[in-house]
ZAMARGU-4260 file (C-alpha; in steps of 0.2 Angstrom, whole numbers, plus 5000, padded with zeros to 4 digits):
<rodrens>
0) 5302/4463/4139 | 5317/4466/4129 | 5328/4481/4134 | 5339/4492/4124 | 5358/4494/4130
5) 5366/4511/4129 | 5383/4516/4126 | 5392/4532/4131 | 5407/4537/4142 | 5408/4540/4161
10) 5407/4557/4163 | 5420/4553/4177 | 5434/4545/4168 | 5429/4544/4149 | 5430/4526/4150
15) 5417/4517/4140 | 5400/4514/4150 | 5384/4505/4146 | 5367/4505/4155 | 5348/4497/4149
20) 5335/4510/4141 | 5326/4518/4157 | 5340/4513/4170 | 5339/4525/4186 | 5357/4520/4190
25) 5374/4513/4184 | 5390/4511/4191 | 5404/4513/4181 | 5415/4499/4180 | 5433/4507/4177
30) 5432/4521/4193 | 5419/4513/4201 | 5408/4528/4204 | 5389/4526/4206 | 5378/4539/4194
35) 5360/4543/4193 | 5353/4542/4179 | 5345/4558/4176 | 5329/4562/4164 | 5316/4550/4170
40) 5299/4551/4163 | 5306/4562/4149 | 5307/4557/4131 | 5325/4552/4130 | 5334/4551/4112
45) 5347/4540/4107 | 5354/4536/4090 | 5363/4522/4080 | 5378/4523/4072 | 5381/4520/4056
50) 5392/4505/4049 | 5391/4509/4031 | 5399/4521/4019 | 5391/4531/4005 | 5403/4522/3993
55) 5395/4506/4000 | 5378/4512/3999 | 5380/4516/3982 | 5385/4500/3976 | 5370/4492/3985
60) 5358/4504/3976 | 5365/4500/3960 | 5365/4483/3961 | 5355/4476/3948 | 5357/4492/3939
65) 5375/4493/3933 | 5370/4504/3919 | 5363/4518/3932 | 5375/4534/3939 | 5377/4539/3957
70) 5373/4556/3958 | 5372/4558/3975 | 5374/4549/3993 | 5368/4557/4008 | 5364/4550/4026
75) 5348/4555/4035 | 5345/4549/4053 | 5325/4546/4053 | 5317/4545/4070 | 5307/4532/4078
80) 5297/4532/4095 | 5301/4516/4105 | 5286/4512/4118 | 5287/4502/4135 | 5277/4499/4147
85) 5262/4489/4153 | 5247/4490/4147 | 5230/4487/4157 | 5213/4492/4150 | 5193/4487/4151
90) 5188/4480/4136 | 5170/4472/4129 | 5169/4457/4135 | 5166/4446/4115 | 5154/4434/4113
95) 5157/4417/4117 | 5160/4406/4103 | 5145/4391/4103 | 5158/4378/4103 | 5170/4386/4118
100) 5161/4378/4134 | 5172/4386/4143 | 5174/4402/4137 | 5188/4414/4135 | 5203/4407/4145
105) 5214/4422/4152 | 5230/4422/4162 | 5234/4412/4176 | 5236/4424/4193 | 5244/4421/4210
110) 5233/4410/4222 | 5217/4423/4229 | 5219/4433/4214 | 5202/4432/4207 | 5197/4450/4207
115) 5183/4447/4218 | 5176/4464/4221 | 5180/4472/4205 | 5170/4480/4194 | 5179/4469/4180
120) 5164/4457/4170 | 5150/4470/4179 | 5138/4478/4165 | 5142/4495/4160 | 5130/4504/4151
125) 5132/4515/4134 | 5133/4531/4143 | 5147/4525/4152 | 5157/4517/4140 | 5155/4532/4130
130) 5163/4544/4146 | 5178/4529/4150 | 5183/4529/4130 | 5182/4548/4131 | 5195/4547/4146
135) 5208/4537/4137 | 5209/4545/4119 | 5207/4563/4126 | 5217/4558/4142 | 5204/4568/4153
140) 5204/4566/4171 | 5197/4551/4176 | 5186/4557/4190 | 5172/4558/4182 | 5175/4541/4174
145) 5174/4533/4192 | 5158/4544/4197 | 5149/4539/4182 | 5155/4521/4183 | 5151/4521/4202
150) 5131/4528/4197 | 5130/4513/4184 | 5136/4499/4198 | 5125/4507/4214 | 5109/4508/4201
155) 5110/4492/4191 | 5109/4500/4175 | 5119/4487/4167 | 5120/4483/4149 | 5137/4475/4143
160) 5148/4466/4151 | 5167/4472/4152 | 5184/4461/4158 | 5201/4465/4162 | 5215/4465/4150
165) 5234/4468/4151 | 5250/4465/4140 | 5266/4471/4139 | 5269/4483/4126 | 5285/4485/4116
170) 5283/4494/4101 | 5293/4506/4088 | 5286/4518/4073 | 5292/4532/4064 | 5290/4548/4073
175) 5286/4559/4058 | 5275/4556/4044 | 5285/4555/4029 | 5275/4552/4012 | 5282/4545/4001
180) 5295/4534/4012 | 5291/4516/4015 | 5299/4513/4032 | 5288/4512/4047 | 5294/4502/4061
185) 5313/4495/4067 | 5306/4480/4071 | 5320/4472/4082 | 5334/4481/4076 | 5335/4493/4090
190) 5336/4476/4105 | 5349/4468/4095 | 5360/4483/4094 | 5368/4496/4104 | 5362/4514/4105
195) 5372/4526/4107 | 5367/4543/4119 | 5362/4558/4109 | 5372/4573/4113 | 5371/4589/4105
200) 5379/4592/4088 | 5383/4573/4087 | 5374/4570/4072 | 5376/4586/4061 | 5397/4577/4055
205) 5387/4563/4048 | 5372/4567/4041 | 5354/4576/4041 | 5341/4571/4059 | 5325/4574/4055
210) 5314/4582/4068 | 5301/4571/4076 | 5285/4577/4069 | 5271/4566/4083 | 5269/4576/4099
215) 5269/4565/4114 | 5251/4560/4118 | 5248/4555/4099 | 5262/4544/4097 | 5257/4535/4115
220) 5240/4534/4108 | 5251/4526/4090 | 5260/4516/4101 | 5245/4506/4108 | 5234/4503/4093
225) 5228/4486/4095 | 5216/4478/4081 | 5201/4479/4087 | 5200/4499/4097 | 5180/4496/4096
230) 5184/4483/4110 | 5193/4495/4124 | 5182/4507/4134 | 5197/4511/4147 | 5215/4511/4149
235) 5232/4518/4157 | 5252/4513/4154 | 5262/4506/4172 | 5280/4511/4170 | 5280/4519/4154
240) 5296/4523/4144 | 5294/4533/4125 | 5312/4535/4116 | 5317/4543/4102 | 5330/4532/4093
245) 5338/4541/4077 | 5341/4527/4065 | 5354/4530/4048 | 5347/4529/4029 | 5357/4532/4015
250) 5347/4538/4003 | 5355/4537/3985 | 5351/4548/3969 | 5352/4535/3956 | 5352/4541/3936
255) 5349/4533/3921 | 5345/4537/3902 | 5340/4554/3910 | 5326/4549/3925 | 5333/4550/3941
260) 5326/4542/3957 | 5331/4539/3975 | 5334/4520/3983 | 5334/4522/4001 | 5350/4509/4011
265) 5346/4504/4030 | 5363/4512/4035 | 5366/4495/4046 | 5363/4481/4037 | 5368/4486/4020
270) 5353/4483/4012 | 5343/4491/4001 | 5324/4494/4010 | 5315/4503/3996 | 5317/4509/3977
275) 5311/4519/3965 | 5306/4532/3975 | 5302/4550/3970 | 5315/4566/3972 | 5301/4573/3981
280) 5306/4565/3993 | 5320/4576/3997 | 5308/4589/4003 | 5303/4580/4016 | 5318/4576/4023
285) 5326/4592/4021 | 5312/4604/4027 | 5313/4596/4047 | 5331/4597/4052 | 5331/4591/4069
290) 5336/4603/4085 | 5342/4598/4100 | 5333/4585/4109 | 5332/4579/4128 | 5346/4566/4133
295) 5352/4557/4147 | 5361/4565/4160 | 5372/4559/4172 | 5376/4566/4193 | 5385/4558/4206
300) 5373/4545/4215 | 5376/4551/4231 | 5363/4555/4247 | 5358/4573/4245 | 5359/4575/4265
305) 5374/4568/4271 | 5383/4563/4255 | 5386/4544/4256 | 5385/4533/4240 | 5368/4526/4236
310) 5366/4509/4231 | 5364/4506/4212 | 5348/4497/4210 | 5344/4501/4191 | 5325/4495/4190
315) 5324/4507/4208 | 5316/4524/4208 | 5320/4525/4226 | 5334/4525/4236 | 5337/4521/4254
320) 5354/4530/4262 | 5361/4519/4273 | 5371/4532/4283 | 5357/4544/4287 | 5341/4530/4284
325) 5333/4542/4274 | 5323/4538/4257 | 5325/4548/4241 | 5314/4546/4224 | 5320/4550/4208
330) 5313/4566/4200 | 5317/4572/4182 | 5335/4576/4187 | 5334/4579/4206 | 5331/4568/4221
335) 5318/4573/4234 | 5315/4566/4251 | 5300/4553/4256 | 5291/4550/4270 | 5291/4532/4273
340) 5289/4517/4286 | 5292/4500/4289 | 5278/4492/4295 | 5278/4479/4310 | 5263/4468/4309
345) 5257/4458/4323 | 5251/4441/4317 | 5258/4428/4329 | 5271/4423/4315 | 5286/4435/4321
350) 5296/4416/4318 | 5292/4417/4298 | 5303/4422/4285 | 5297/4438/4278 | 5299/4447/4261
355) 5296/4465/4262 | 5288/4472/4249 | 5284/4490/4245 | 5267/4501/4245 | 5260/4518/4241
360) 5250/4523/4256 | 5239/4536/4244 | 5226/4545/4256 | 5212/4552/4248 | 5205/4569/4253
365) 5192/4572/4271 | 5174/4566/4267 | 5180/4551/4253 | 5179/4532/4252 | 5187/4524/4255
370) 5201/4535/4267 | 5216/4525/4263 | 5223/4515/4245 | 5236/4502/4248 | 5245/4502/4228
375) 5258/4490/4226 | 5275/4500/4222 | 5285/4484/4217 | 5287/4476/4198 | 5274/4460/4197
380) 5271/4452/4180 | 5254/4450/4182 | 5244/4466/4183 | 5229/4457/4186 | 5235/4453/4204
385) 5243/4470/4209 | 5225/4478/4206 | 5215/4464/4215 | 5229/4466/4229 | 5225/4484/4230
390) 5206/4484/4231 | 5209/4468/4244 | 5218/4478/4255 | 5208/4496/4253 | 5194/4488/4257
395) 5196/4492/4277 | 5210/4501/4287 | 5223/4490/4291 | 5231/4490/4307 | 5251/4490/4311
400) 5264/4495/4322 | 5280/4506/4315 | 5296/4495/4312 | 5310/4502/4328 | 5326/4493/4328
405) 5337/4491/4314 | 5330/4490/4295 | 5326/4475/4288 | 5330/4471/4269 | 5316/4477/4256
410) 5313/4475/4241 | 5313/4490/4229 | 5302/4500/4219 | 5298/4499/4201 | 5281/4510/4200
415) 5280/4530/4209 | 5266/4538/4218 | 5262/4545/4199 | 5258/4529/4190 | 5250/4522/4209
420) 5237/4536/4207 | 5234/4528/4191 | 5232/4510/4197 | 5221/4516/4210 | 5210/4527/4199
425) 5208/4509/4190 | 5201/4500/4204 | 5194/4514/4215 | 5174/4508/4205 | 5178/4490/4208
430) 5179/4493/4228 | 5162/4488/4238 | 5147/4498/4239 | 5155/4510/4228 | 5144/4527/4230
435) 5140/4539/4216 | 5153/4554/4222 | 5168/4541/4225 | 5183/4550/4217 | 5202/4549/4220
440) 5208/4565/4228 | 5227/4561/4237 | 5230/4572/4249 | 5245/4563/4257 | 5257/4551/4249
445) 5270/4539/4262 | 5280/4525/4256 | 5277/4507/4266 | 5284/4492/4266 | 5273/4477/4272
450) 5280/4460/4278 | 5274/4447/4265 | 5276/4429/4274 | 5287/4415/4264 | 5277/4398/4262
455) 5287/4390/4249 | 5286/4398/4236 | 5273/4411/4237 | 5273/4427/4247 | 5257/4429/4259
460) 5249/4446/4262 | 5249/4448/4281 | 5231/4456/4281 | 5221/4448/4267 | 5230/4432/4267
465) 5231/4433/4246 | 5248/4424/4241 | 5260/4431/4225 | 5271/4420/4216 | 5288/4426/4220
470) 5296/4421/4203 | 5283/4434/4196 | 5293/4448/4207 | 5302/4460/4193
</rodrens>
């Protein structure tokens, strides 16, 4: 996935300071301070500046049309939603062509990652796929989702089959419907160039932001349109970041023998993107002026016990302190405390080089099955995997010791308990013997990391034995 860079200043020393769209950290290079990155999870907005003038823009709307009059020039900054994230779902399974003899080919996983145990290419009945689409476009709770699901495996009412899906998703549309306006998307414009962080006030000297008109959960559901919807009967986002990147259109009142009309410039590239359209479309613009909006914020990465400097990790919502060994996770625009361990596991292979990774140790509420979810909390380009890892290692308790001594290097984390509740609410139906009441109640969240063995150039679970590719680590 592509990433948008970010300009600013360093609230420190005013210097000029850039970071990547959804960084946790940055460390300014002129005073050398480290700053957390405040505002995660929030929908963030961010604008482009605007490299040409009105006189230029009313050149490029009369080109072709000498003979027509600038009436008037004036820059609006529309607003677009940007989505990341990554994208996992059940879908149908489609029929199998007659002439494919081997079927639908998918994509390739880590050694032992074949899902064995997951609910993935079961039958689902109607009933249930009507409950799992009612989950993801009305974002209710999934619990019932995994009861009923759960029900349908246990009994054998099976009808159609389902498999597993997942993509990155990097995607940008206009945050307001604007009829009349024929600009929908920025397509690549926003990767190629540098955004600048909204502050309040900053646009009003230069023009009119419109208000963003899509509430949240709409333009997530926008954002992950596919082509076929009739396909997917569950999904959920990993990692998910939604801007709001205010773009600059001149739009030109151009008259001529007594009819006037607008031509709308991109405010970047100098070119005209649509003509001819209605006055009408003023109203539009003009009846939402934009208010202040959420923004990046920036405090002193520091450890909130003893005050030493954290390390800047950017990808990292967590944040070991190596004075007072104590673990912090980003939240919103504080820092709280984590319990966590390292984990020393007796396998007779103390010799082997070891890569430890992170999990989310989420356990689930007295009287549920299965007691304990082992999520993977580090970044892994195939999804399929991290779920098959987590129903691998659910399956049973696993036994360790507590690391004592001094602390090993880990690897960070890219995904928090939140979105580990999600990845465990997605496999919790594929786990063995699944009984009609399984649910996911966490009543306890601790942070582990677990040795994962080197042999060549996989990474080896020290319980299950599943290896992960460790050029697919994020």
């Amino acid at each position: 996935m592509s990433e948008v860079v970010v300009s600013t200043e360093c609230p420190n020393c005013s210097a000029p300071l850039d970071f990547s769209e959804g960084a946790n950290a940055v460390r300014c290079l002129n005073c050398r301070s480290n700053l957390l990155v405040t505002g995660r999870k929030q929908v963030l907005s961010y604008f482009v500046a605007p490299k040409v003038t009105a006189g230029v823009a009313g050149t490029v709307a009369r080109a072709g049309q000498l003979a027509a009059r600038v009436v008037r020039a004036h820059l609006y900054f529309l607003p677009f939603y940007r989505l990341r994230g990554h994208d996992f779902q059940w879908q149908d399974v489609p029929q199998k062509p007659a002439d494919d003899s081997d079927g639908f080919s998918g994509t390739d996983d880590a050694r032992g990652a074949d899902l064995a145990g997951l609910a993935f290419g079961r039958q689902v009945s109607d009933a249930v796929r009507a409950v799992l689409r009612a989950a993801t476009w009305r974002r209710q709770a999934p619990e019932p989702v995994i009861r009923a699901l759960a029900q349908q495996v246990k009994s054998g009412a099976l009808e159609a089959q389902v498999q597993f899906v997942d993509r990155y998703v990097e995607k940008s549309f206009l945050a307001r419907d604007l009829p009349g306006l024929d600009v929908y998307s920025l397509g690549v414009r926003a990767q190629v160039l540098r955004v600048r962080l909204l502050r309040p006030g900053a646009l009003a000297p230069l023009g009119t932001a419109v208000e963003v008109g899509i509430d949240v959960e709409a333009a997530t559901g926008r954002g992950l349109q596919v082509g076929d919807v009739e396909h997917v009967v569950y999904r959920q986002v990993l990692g998910r970041i939604l801007s709001v990147i205010y773009f600059p259109f001149w739009v030109v009142e151009l008259q001529q023998r007594g009819q006037s009309w607008l031509t709308i410039v991109d405010g970047v590239a100098e070119s005209v993107v649509q003509s001819q359209a209605s006055l009408s479309l003023y109203r539009v613009l003009d009846s939402a002026p934009a208010g202040n909006q959420p923004t990046v914020g920036f405090r002193p990465l520091v450890c909130p016990n003893c005050g030493w400097d954290l390390p800047v990790n950017p990808d990292d919502i967590i944040f070991f302190c190596d004075s007072c060994e104590r673990v912090w996770q980003i939240r919103g625009t504080d820092m709280t405390e984590m319990p966590h361990e390292i984990a020393d596991v007796k396998d007779g292979s103390q010799n082997v080089a070891a890569v430890y990774l992170p999990f989310w140790l989420l356990d689930t509420a007295p009287g549920h099955s299965p007691s304990r979810y082992y999520v993977p909390a580090f970044r892994y380009r195939r999804l399929k995997a991290l779920a098959d890892l987590t129903v691998r290692l659910s399956g049973k308790p696993r036994t360790y010791d507590r690391w004592t001594g001094t602390r090993p290097q880990v690897r960070g984390c890219f995904y928090d308990a939140e979105d580990a509740a999600l990845l465990a609410h997605f496999t919790a139906a594929g786990l063995p013997r699944p009984k009609p009441d399984v649910k996911l109640s966490v009543a306890a969240t601790t942070l582990t990391w677990f040795p994962f063995k080197r042999a060549g150039r996989e990474l080896v679970d020290p319980f299950t034995g599943m290896a992960l590719q460790e050029s697919l680590l994020g």
